[in-house]
C-alpha positions in Angstrom: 82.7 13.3 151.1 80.7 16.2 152.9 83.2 18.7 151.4 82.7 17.5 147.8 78.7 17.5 148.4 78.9 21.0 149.8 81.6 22.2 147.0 78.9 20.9 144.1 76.3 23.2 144.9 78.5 26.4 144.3 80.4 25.2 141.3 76.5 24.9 139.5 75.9 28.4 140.6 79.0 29.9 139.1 78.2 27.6 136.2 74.7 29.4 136.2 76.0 32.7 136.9 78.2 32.4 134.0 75.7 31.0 131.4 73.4 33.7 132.3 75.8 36.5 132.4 76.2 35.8 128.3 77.1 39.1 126.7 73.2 41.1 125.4 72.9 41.4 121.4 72.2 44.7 119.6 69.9 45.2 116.8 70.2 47.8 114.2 68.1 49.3 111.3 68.8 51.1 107.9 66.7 54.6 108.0 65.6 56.4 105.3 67.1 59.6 104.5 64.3 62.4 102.8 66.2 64.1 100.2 67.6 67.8 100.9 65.3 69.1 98.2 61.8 68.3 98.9 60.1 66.5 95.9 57.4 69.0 94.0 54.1 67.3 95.3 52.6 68.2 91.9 54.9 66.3 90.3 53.4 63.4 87.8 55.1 60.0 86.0 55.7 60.8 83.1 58.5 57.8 82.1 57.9 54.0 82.4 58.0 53.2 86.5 61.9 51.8 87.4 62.3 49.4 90.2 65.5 47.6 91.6 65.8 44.1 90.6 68.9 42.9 92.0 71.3 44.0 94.9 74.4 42.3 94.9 76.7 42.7 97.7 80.1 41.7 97.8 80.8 38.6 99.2 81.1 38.1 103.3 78.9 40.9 103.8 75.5 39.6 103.5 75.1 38.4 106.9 73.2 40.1 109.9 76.5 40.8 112.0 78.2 43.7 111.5 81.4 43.7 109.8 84.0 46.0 110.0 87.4 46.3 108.6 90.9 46.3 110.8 93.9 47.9 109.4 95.6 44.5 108.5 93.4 43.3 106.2 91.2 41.6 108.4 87.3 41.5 109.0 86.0 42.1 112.1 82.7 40.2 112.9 80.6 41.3 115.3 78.1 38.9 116.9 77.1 41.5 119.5 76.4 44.2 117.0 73.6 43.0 114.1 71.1 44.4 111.6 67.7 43.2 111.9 67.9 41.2 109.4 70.1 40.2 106.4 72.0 43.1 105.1 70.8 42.4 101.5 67.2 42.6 101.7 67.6 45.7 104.3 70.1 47.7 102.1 67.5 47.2 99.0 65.0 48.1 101.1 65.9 51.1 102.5 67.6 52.1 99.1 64.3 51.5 97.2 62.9 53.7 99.5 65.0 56.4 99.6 64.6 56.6 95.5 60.8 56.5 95.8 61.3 59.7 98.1 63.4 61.4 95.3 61.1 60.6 92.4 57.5 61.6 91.6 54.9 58.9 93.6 54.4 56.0 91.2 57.3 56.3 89.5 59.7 53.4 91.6 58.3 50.0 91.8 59.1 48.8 95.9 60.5 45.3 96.8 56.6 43.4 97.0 54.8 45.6 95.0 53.0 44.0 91.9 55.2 44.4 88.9 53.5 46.6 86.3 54.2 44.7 82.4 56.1 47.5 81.5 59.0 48.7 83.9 62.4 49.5 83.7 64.9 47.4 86.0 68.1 49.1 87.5 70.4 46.3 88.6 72.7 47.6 91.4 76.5 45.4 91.9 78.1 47.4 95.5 81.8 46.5 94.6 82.9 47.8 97.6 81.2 48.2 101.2 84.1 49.1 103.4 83.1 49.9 106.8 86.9 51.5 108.8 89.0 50.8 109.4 89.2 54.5 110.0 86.2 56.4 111.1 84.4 56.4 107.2 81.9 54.2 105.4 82.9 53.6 101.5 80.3 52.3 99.0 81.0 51.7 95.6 78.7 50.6 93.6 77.9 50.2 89.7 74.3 49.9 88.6 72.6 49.8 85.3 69.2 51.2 84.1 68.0 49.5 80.7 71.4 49.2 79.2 73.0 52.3 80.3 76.4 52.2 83.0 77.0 54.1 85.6 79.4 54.2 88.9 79.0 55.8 92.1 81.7 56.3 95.0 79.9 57.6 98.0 81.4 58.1 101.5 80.2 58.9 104.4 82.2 59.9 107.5 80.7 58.5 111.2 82.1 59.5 114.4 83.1 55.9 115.9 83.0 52.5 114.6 80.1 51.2 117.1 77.0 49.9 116.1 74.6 53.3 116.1 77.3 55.2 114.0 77.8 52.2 111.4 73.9 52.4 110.8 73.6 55.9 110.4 76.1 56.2 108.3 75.3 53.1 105.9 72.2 55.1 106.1 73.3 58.5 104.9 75.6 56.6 102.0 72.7 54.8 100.9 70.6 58.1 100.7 73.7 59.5 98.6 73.2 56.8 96.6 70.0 57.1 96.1 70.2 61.0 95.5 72.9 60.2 92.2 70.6 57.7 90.9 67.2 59.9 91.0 69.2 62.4 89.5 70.2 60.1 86.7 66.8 58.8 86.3 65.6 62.2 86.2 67.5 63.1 83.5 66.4 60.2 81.0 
């Protein structure tokens, strides 16, 4: 009976020990990208302001752990490795921001801004988000402005598929996206 009573006390520590020994969480962030020409800072609106209205991503990826794809078809999700919040509201975001960098000031409308009564929407449906399984970040994406098409294919190559690489590069393809669009917009 001694035995047992003494053999109790060290099984709860390496209970302890285990339940505090649970694996930490990283957090990660979309940044924005300036555009590689700086905007003229004379610059005016001249057109009706745009703004995004939707963000659709495709489905399994709107989550705040990472996901990344394996070679057999599989998704790898990582609980360790998340964004700071959902993916959705972060890519739109950050993508917002990065066209409001490459247009005149006033000219994009940003998630929680007032909504002028005239503005045009751009509607943005990223068909494809593929994140590896080799060392590349794919977006594809179709978006609309007022009723006119258009389809981007952006990649952006990253050094490893760990957490600090995956963000930099989602960052960097969502600045290229952002850099086709302005110069769409900037052609209307």
């Amino acid at each position: 009976m001694t035995k047992r009573r003494a053999l109790l006390p060290l099984l709860l520590l390496l209970a302890a020990c285990g339940f505090f020994s649970r694996t930490k969480s990283h957090f990660y962030a979309l940044d924005r990208i300036p555009p590689a020409t700086p905007l003229d800072a004379t610059a005016t609106v001249t057109a009706t302001p745009i703004g995004i209205d939707t963000l659709e991503l495709p489905p399994g990826y709107d989550r705040r752990e990472m996901v990344v794809r394996k070679t057999d078809g599989q998704l790898d999700v990582r609980g360790t490795e998340q964004w700071s919040a959902s993916l959705q509201p972060l890519l739109l975001h950050t993508l917002a921001s990065d066209l409001a960098d490459r247009l005149p000031p006033g000219m994009v409308i940003l998630p929680g801004q007032a909504k002028p009564l005239t503005m045009r929407s751009i509607t943005i449906a990223i068909e494809e988000l593929a994140i590896g399984p080799d060392n590349t970040i794919t977006m594809d994406a179709r978006w609309t402005l007022d009723t006119t098409a258009h389809h981007e294919r952006i990649t952006a190559p990253i050094d490893k598929l760990d957490g600090t690489n995956i963000a930099a590069g989602l960052s960097r393809a969502a600045a290229g996206l952002a850099d086709r669009m302005a110069g769409q917009v900037g052609a209307r």
